[in-house]
C-alpha positions as CSV (number, residue, x, y, z in Angstrom):
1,X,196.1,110.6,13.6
2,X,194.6,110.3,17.2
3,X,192.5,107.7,17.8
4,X,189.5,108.6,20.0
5,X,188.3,106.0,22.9
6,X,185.5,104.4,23.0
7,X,184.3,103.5,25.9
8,X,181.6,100.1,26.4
9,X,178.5,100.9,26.8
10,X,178.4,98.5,29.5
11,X,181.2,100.5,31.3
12,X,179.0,104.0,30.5
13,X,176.1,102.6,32.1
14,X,177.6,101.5,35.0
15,X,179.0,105.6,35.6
16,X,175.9,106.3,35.3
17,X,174.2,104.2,37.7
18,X,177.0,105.7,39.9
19,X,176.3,109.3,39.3
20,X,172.7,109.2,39.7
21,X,171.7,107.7,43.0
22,X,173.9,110.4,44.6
23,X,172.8,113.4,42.7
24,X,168.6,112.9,42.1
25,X,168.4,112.7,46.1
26,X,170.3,116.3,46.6
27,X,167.6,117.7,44.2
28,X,164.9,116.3,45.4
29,X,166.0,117.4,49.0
30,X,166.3,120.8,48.0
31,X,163.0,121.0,46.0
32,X,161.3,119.5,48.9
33,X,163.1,122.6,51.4
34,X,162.3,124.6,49.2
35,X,158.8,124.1,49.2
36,X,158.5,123.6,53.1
37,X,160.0,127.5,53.1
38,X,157.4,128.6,51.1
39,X,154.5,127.2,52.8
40,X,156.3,128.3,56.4
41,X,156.9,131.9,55.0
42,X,153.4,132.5,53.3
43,X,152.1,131.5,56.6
44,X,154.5,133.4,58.9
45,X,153.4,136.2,56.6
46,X,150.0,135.7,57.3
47,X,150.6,135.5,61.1
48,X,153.0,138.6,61.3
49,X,150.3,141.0,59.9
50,X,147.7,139.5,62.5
51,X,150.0,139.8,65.0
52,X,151.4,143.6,64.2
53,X,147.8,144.7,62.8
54,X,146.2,146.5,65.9
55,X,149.4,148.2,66.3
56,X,149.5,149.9,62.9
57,X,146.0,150.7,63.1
58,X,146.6,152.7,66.5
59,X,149.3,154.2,65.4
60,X,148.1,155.2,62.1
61,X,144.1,155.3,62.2
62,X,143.4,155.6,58.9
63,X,142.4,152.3,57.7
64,X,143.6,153.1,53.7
65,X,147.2,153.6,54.7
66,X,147.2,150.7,57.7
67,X,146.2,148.5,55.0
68,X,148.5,149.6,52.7
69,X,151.6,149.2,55.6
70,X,149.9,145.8,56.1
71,X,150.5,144.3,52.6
72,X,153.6,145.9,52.8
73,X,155.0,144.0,55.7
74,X,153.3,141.0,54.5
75,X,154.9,141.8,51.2
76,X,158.1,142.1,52.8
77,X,158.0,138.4,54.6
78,X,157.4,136.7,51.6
79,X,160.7,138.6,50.2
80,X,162.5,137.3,52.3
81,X,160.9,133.6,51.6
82,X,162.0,133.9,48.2
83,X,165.5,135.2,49.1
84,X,165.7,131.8,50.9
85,X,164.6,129.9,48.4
86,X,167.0,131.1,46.1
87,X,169.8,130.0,48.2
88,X,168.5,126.7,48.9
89,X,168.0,126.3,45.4
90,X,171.5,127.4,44.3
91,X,170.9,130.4,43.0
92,X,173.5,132.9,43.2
93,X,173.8,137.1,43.6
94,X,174.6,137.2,39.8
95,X,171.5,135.4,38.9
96,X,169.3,137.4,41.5
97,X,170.9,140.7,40.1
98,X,170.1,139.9,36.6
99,X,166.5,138.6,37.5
100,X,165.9,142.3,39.2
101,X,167.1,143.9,36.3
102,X,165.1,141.9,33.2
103,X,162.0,142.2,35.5
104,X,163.0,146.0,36.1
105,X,162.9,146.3,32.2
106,X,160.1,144.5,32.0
107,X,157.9,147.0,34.6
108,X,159.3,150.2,32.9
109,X,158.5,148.9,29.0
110,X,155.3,146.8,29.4
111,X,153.6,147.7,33.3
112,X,153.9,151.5,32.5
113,X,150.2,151.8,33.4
114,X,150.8,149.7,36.7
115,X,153.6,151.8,37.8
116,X,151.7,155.4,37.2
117,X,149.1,153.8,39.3
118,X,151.3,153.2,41.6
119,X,152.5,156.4,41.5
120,X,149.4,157.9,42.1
121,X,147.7,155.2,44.7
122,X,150.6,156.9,46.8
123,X,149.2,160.9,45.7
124,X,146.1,159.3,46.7
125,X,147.0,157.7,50.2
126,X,149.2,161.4,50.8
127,X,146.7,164.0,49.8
128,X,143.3,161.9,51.4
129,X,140.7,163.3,49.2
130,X,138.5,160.0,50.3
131,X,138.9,157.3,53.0
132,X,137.4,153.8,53.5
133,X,133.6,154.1,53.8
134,X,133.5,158.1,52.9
135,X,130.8,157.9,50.5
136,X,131.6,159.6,47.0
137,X,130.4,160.2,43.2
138,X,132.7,160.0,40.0
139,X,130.7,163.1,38.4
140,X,131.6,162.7,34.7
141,X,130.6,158.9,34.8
142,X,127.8,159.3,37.2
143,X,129.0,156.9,39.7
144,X,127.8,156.8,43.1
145,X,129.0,154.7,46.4
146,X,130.6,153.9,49.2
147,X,134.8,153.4,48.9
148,X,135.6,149.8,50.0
149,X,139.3,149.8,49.6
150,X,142.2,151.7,48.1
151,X,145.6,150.3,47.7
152,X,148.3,151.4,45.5
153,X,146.8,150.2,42.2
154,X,143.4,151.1,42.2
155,X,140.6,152.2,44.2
156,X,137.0,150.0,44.6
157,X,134.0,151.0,45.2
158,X,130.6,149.3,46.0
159,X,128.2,151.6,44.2
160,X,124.6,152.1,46.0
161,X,122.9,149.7,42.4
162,X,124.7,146.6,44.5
163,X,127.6,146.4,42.5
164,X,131.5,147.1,41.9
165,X,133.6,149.2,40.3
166,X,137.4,149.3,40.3
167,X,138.9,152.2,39.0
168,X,142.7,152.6,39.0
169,X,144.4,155.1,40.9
170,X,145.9,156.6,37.3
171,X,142.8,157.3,36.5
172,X,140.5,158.5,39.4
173,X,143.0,160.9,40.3
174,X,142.6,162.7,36.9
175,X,138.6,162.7,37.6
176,X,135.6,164.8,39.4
177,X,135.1,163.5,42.7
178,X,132.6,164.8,45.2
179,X,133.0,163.6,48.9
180,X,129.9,163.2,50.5
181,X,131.9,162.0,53.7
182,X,134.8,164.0,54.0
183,X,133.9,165.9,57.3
184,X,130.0,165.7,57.7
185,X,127.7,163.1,56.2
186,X,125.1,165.7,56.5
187,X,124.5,166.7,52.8
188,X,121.9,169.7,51.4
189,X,119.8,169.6,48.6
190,X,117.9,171.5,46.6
191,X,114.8,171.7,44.8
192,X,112.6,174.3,42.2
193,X,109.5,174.4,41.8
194,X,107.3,177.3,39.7
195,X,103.8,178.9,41.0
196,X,101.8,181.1,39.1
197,X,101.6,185.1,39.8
198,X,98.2,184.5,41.1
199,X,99.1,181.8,43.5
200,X,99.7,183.2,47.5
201,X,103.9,183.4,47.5
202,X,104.1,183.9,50.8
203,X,101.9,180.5,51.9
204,X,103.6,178.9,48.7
205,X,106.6,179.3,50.9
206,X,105.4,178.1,53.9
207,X,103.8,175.4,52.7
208,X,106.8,174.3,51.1
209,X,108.9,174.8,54.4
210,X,106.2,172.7,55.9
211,X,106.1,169.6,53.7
212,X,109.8,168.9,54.0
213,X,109.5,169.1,57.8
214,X,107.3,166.5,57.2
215,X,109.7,163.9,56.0
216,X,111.6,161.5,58.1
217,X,115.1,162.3,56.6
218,X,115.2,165.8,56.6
219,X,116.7,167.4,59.1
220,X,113.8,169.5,60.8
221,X,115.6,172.2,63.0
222,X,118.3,172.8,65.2
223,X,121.4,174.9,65.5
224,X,123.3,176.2,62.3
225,X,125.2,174.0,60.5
226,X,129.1,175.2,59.8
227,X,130.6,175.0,56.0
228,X,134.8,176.7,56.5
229,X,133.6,180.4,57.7
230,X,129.8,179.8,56.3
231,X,126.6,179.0,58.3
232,X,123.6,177.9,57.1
233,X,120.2,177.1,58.6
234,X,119.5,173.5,59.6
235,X,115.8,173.9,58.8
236,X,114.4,174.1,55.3
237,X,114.1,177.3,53.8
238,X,112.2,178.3,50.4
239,X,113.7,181.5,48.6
240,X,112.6,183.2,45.7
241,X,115.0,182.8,42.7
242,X,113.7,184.5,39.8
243,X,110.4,185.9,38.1
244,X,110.1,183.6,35.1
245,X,108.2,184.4,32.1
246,X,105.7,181.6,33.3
247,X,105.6,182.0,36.5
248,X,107.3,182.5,40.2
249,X,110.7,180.3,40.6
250,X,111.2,178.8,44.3
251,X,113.8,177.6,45.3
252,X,113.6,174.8,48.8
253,X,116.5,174.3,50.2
254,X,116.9,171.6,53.1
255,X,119.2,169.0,54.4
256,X,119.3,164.8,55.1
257,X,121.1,163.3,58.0
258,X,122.8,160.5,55.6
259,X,123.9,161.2,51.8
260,X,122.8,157.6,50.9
261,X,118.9,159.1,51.5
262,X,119.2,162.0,48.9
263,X,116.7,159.7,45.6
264,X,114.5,159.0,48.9
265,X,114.4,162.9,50.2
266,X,113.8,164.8,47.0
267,X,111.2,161.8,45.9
268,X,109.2,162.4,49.1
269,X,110.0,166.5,49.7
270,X,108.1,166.8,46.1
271,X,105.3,164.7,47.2
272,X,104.7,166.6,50.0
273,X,104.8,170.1,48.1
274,X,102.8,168.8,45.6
275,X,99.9,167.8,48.1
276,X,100.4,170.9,50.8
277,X,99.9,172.7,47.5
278,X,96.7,171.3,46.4
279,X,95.1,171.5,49.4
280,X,96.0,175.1,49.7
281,X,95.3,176.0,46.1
282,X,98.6,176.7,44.8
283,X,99.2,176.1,41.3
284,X,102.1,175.3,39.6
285,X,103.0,177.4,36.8
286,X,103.5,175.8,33.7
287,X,104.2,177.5,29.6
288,X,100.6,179.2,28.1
289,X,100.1,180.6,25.0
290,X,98.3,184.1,24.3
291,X,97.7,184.6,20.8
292,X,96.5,188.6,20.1
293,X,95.0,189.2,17.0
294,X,95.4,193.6,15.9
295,X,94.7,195.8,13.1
296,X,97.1,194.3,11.5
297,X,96.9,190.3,11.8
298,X,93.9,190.2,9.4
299,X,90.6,188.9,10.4
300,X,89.5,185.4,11.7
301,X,85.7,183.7,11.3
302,X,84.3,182.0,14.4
303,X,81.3,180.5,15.1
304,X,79.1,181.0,18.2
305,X,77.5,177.7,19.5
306,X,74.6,176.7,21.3
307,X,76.7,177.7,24.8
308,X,77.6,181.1,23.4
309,X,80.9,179.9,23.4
310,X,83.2,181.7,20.8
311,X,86.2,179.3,19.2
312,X,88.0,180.0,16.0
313,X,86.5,178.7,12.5
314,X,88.8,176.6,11.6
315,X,86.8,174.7,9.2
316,X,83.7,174.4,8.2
317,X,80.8,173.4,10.5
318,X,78.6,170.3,10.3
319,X,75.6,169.8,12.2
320,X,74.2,166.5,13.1
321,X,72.4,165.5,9.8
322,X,75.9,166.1,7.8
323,X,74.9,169.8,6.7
324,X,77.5,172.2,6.3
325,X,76.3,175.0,8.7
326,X,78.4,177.5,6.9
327,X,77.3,177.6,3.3
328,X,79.8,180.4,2.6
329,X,83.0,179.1,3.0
């Protein structure tokens, strides 16, 4: 049988005393080289996207993608940080290869929703349906504001109630949005209102044309305003849109400088109809009710007061001392 050596324990303590002193420093060299190449690159990253930044924004003008190119080359920097590192630190092409590949997996099974947002942050940045500061509303969640930044994930927008929303790109691209800043921040509204058949229509229009000149937002004249092939008139107009069963539909029509002002336009716009029309004695139209009594609706007992008023008999009548004042009933 072999025997196996022993060695002393005072003999393997002595090894290791050798060993030691040489290797800790090596590591603790390259941990500390390591870490100096990170702070150096994050920096240098930093200081590269100051220094290319006007550049790209030149170049580009669209503040979206120059943000967007900025992260990228920032992005890229700190790549190549990393790259370093992973020499200093001993780690080989194998190792690197495999990390790209488990982290690949990783993406494609678990950051599916990261990647299609991806995806479409770059539909987004392509196609421009909104920029930085274009001011828009998500229509089926009734979200209204002013975009603060896109990148390739999601969008974010500070909505006019003071606060935030993120939305990712996945998911806003699959939405209703309306641009109120795509080409002009000029925006028109709209307003109906209903007179009766007796009112004055033509003064009901003027008057109306007249009390939104009267407000500080609403555009008041000037030449035509250009939508694609279509022109329309800068000042307000009021058109007739139907003949209701109550009552005379109007419709005002008139636009505001800023889309931000439209609660503040239409608040004020109906205050000044409202006020025009009283003084002119317009009256609104609202729902009456006729009832007709014939041949054949039977027969209904009133009563005829002291003012000769005639109202139906619903009941019946007590004077002042608690008598009833129609006995037959």
């Amino acid at each position: 049988m072999l025997e196996v050596a022993q060695v002393p324990e005072e003999e393997a303590l002595e090894r290791t005393n050798e060993i030691l002193p040489e290797a800790i420093p090596g590591i603790v060299g390259q941990l500390l080289l390591a870490a100096v190449v990170v702070v150096v690159g994050w920096y240098l990253s930093k200081l590269v996207v100051r220094l290319t930044g006007r550049t790209v924004a030149r170049r580009i003008e669209r503040p979206s993608v120059t943000r967007t190119v900025l992260r990228a080359v920032r992005f890229s920097v700190l790549f190549v940080t990393l790259i370093v590192v992973a020499g200093i630190l001993g780690v080989g092409d194998t190792q690197i290869l495999l990390s790209v590949t488990v982290i690949s997996a990783v993406v494609a099974v678990v950051l599916a929703p990261l990647v299609g947002s991806f995806v479409n942050g770059l539909f987004i940045l392509a196609d421009r349906p909104y920029e930085i500061g274009d001011m828009i509303e998500i229509v089926d969640e009734g979200h209204t504001g002013f975009v603060e930044d896109i990148t390739i994930r999601y969008t974010k927008i500070f909505t006019v109630q003071n606060t935030f929303i993120v939305i990712p790109n996945s998911e806003i691209q699959q939405r209703d949005v309306i641009n109120y800043s795509a080409e002009d921040e000029r925006t028109r509204l709209s307003l109906e209102f209903e007179i009766t058949y007796e009112s004055d229509l033509e003064a009901a229009r003027s008057h109306a044309k007249r009390a939104a000149r009267s407000v500080d937002v609403v555009i008041t004249g000037g030449p035509d305003i250009r939508i694609g092939s279509a022109r329309y008139a800068a000042a307000p107009i009021c058109n007739v849109r139907e003949y209701a069963d109550n009552g005379i539909v109007l419709e005002l029509f008139f636009w505001v400088q800023h889309p931000y002002k439209q609660a503040v336009a239409r608040s004020a716009v109906r205050t000044a109809v409202r006020e025009r029309f009283a003084d002119a004695d317009i009256e609104f139209a609202y729902p009456h009710r006729h009832h007709v009594f014939d041949a054949d609706s039977g027969t209904a007992r009133v009563v005829v007061d002291d003012s000769q008023t005639a109202r139906p008999n619903v009941g019946p009548t007590v004077d002042a001392d608690g008598d009833t004042a129609n006995p037959d009933r």
